[in-house]
MARKOL-126603 format. One record per residue: y negated, x negated, z of N, C-alpha, C in turn; residue number from 1; residue in one letter. Coordinates in Angstrom, 1 decimal. Example, Ala and Ser with C-alpha at 12.3 -4.5 7.8 and 13.67 -1.06 7.14 Angstrom:
BEGIN
5.7|-13.2|7.8|4.5|-12.3|7.8|3.3|-13.2|7.8|1|A
2.2|-12.8|7.1|1.1|-13.7|7.1|0.0|-12.9|7.9|2|S
END
This chain:
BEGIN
-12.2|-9.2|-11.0|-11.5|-9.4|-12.2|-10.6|-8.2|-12.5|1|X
-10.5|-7.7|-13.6|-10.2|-6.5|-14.1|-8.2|-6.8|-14.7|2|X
-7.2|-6.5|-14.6|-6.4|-6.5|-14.9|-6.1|-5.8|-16.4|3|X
-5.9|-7.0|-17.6|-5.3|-6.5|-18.9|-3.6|-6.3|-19.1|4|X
-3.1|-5.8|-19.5|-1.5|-5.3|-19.9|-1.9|-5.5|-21.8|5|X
-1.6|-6.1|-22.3|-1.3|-6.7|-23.8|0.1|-6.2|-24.2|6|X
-0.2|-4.9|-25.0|1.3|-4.2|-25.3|1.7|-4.3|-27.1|7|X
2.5|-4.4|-26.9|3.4|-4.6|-28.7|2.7|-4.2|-29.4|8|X
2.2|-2.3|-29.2|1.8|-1.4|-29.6|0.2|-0.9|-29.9|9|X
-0.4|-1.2|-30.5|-2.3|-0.6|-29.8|-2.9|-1.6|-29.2|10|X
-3.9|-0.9|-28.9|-4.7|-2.2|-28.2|-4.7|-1.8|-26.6|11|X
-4.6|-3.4|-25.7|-3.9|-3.3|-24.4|-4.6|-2.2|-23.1|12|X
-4.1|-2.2|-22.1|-4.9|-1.1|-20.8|-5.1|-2.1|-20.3|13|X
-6.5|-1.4|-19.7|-7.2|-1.9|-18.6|-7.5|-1.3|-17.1|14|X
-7.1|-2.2|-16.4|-7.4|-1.5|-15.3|-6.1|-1.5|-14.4|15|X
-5.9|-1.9|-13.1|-4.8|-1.7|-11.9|-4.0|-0.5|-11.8|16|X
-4.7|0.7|-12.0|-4.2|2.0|-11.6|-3.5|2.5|-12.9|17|X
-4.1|2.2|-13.9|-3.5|2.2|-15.6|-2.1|1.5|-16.2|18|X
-2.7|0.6|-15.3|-1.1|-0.5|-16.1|0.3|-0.5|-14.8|19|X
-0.5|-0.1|-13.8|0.7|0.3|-12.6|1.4|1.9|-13.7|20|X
0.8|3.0|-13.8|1.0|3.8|-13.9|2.0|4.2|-15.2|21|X
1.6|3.1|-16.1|2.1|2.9|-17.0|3.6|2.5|-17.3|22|X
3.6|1.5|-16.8|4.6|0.5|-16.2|5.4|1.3|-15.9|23|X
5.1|2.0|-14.8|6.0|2.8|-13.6|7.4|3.8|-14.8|24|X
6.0|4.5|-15.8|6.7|5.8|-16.4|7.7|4.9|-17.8|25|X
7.3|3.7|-18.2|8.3|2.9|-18.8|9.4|2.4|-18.1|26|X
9.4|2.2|-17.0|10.5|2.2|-16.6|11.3|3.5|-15.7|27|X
10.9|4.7|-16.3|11.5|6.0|-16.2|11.9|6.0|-14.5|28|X
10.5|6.1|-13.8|10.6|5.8|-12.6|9.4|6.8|-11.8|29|X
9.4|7.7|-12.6|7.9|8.9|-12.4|7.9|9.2|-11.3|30|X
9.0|9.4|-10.2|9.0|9.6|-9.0|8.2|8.8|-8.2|31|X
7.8|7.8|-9.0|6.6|7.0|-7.6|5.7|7.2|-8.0|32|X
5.5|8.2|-8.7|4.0|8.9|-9.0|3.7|10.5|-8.5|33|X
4.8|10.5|-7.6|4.9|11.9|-6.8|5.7|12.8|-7.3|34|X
6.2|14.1|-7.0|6.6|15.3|-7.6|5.9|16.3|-7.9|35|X
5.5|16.8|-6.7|4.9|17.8|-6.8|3.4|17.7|-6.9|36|X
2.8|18.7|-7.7|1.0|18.6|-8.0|0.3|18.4|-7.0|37|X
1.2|18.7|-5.6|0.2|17.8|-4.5|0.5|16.3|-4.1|38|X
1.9|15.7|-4.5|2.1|14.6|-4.2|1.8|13.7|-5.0|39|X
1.6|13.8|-6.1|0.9|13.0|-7.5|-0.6|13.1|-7.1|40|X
-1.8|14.3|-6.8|-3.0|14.0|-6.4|-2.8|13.5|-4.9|41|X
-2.0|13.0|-3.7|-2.4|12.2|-3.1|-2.1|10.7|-3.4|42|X
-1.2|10.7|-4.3|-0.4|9.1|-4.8|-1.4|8.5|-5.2|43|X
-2.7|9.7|-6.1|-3.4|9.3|-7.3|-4.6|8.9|-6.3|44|X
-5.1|9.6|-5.2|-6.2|9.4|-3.9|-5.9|7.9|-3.0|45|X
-4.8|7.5|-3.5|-4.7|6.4|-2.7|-4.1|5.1|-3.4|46|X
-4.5|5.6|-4.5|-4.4|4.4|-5.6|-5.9|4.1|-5.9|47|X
-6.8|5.3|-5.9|-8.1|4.9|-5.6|-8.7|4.4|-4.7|48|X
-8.0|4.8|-3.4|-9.1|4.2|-2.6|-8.3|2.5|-2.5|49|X
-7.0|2.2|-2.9|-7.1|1.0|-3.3|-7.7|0.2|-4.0|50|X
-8.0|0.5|-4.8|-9.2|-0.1|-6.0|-10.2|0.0|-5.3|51|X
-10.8|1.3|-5.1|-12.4|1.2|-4.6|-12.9|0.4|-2.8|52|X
-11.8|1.2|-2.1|-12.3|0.2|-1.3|-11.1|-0.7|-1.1|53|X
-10.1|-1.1|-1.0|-9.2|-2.5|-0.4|-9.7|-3.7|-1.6|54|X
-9.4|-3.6|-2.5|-10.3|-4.5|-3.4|-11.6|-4.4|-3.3|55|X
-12.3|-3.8|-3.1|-13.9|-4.0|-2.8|-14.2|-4.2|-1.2|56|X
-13.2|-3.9|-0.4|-13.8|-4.6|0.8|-13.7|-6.2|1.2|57|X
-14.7|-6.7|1.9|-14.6|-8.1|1.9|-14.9|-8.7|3.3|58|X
-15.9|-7.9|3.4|-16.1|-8.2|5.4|-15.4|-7.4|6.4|59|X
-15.3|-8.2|7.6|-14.6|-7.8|8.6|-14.4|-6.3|9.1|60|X
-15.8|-5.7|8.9|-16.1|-4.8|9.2|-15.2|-3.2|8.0|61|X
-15.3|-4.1|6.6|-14.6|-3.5|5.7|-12.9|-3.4|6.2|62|X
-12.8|-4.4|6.9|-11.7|-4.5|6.5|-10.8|-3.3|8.0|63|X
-11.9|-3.5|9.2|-11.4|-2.9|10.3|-11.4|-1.2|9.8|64|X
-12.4|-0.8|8.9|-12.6|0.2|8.6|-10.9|0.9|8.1|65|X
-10.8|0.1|6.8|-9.6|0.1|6.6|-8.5|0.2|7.3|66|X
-8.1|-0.2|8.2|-7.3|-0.6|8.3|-7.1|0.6|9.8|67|X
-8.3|1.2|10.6|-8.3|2.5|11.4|-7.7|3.8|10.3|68|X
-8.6|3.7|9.2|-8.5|4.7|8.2|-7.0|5.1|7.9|69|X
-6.3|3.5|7.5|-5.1|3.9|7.5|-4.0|4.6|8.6|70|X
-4.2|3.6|9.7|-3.9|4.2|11.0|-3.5|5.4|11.3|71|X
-5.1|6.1|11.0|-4.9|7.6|11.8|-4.5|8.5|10.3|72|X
-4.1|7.8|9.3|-3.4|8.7|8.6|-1.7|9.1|8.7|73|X
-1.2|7.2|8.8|-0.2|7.3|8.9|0.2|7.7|10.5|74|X
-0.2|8.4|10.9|0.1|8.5|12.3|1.3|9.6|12.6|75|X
1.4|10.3|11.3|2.9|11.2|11.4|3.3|11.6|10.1|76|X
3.2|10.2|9.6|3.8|9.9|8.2|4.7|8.5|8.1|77|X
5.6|8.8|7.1|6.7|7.7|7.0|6.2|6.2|6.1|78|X
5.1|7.4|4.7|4.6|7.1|3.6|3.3|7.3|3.7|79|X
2.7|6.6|2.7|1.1|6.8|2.2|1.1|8.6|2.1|80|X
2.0|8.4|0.6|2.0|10.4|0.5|3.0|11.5|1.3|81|X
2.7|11.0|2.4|4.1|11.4|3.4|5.4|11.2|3.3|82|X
6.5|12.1|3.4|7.9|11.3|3.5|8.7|10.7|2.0|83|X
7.3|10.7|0.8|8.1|9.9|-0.1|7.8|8.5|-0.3|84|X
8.2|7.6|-1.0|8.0|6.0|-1.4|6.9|6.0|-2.8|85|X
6.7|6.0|-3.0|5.5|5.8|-4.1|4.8|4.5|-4.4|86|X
3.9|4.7|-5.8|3.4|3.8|-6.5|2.8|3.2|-4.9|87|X
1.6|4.3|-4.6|0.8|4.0|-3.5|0.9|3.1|-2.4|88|X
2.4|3.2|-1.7|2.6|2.5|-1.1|3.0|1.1|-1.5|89|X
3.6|0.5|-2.3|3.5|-0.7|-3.5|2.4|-1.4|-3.8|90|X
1.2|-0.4|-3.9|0.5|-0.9|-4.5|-0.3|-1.6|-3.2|91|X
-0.9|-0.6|-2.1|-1.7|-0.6|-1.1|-0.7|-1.9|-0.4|92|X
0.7|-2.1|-0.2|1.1|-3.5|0.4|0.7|-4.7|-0.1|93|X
0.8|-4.7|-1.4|0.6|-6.0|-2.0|-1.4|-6.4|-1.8|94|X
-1.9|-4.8|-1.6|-3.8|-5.3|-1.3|-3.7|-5.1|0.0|95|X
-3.1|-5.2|1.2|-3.1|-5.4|2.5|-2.3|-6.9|2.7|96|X
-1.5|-7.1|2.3|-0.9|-8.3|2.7|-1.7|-9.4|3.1|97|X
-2.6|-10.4|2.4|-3.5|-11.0|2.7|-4.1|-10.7|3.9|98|X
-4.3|-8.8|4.7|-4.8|-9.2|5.2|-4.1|-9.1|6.6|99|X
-2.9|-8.7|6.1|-1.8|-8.2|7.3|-1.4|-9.7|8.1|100|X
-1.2|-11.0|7.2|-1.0|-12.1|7.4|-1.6|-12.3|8.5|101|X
-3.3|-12.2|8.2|-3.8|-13.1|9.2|-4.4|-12.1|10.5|102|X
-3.7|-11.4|10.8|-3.9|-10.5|12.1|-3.2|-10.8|12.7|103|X
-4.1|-10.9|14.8|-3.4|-11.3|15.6|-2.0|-10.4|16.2|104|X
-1.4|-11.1|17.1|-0.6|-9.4|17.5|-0.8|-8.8|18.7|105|X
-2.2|-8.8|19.1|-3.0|-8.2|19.5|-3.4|-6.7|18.7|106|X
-4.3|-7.3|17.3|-4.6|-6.7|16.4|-3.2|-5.8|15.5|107|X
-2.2|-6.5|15.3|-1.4|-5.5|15.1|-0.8|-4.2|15.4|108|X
-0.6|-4.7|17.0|-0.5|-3.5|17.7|-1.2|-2.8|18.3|109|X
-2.8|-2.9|18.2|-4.2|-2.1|17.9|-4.0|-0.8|16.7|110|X
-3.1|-1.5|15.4|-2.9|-1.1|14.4|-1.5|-0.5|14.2|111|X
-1.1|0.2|14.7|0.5|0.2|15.2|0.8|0.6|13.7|112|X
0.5|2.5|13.8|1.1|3.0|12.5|1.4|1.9|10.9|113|X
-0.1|1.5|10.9|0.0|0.2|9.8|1.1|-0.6|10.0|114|X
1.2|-1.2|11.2|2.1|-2.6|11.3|3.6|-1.3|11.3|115|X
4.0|-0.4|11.2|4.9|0.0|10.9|5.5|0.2|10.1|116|X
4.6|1.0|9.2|4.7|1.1|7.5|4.5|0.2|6.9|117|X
3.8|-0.8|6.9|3.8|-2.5|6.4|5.2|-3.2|6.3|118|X
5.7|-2.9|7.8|6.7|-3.5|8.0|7.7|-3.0|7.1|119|X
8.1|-1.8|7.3|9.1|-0.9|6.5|9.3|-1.3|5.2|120|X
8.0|-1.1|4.6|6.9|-1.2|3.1|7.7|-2.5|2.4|121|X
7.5|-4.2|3.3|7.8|-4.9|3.1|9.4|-5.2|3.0|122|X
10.6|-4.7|3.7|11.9|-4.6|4.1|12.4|-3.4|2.6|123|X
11.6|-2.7|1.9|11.8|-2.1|1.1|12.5|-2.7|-0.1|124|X
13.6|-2.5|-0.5|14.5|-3.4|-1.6|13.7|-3.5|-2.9|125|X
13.2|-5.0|-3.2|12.3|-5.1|-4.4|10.7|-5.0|-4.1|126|X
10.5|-4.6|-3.3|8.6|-4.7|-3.2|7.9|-6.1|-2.5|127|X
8.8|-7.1|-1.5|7.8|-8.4|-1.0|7.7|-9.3|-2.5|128|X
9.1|-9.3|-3.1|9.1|-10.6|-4.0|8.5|-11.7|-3.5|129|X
7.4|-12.5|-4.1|7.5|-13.9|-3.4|6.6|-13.9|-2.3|130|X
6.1|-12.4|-2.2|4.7|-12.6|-0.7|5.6|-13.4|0.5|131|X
5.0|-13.6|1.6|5.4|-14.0|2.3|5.6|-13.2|3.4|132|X
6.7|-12.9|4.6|7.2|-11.9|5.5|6.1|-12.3|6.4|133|X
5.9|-10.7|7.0|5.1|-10.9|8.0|5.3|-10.3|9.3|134|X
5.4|-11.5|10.2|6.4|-11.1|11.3|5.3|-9.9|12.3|135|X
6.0|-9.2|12.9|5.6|-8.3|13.7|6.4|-8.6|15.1|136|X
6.2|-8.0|16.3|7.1|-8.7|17.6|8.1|-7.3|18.0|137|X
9.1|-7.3|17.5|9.9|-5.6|17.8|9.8|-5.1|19.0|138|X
9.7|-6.1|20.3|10.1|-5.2|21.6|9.0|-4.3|22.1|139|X
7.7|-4.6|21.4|6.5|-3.9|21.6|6.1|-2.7|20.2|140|X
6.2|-3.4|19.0|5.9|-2.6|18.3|6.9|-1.1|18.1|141|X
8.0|-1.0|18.6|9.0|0.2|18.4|9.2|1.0|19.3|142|X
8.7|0.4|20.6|8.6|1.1|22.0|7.3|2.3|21.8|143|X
7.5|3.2|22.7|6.1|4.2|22.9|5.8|3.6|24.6|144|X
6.4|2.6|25.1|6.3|2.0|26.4|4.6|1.2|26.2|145|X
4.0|1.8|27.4|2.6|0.9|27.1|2.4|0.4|28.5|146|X
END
């Protein structure tokens, strides 16, 4: 199902990445659409592969994919587009959540980078709203102790 935005103005946008993007620059908030011409084309790379694959993934297999993919990106990053906050990361929490819930914590800490930035992600002022928190176990996930 395709998300509509019904505006005062014209006829409404369509689409996730459209009405986020939209949204964002009406509320004079362009910085979560990057700064610089490289941090706007990764913001923009990872707004897509939200749509194309976190919304289109549906099996297990989709989802492990995901969820390495993110891993070894965020592996010496703060952020989706490195050390800024962005759309990207907003957007990619709210299509992980569902699936961050139902992981063991086994699986979490399989998934460390993720369960880190998740965590952060979610503690960020204004981004869970009514999702629900998802607990992580501190004395393992912050340690480099294995």
């Amino acid at each position: 199902q395709v998300p509509v935005l019904q505006t005062n103005n014209g006829p409404g946008l369509t689409g996730l990445m459209t009405i986020a993007a939209h949204l964002v620059r009406q509320a004079r908030k362009e910085q979560l659409l990057g700064s610089t011409a490289e941090e706007k084309a990764v913001v923009q790379q990872w707004l897509e592969y939200r749509v194309t694959r976190v919304n289109g993934g549906s099996s297990k297999e989709d989802t492990r994919t995901i969820l390495k993919d993110l891993n070894i990106h965020l592996e010496d990053k703060v952020y989706l587009a490195g050390n800024i906050f962005t759309l990207a990361d907003i957007l990619m929490y709210y299509g992980l959540h569902h699936i961050m819930v139902d992981l063991t914590v086994q699986e979490k800490e399989k998934y460390l980078n993720v369960s880190r930035w998740f965590n952060h992600i979610q503690h960020y002022p204004g981004v869970r709203q009514h999702l629900s928190d998802v607990v992580f176990i501190k004395n393992r996930l912050y340690t480099n102790a294995h």
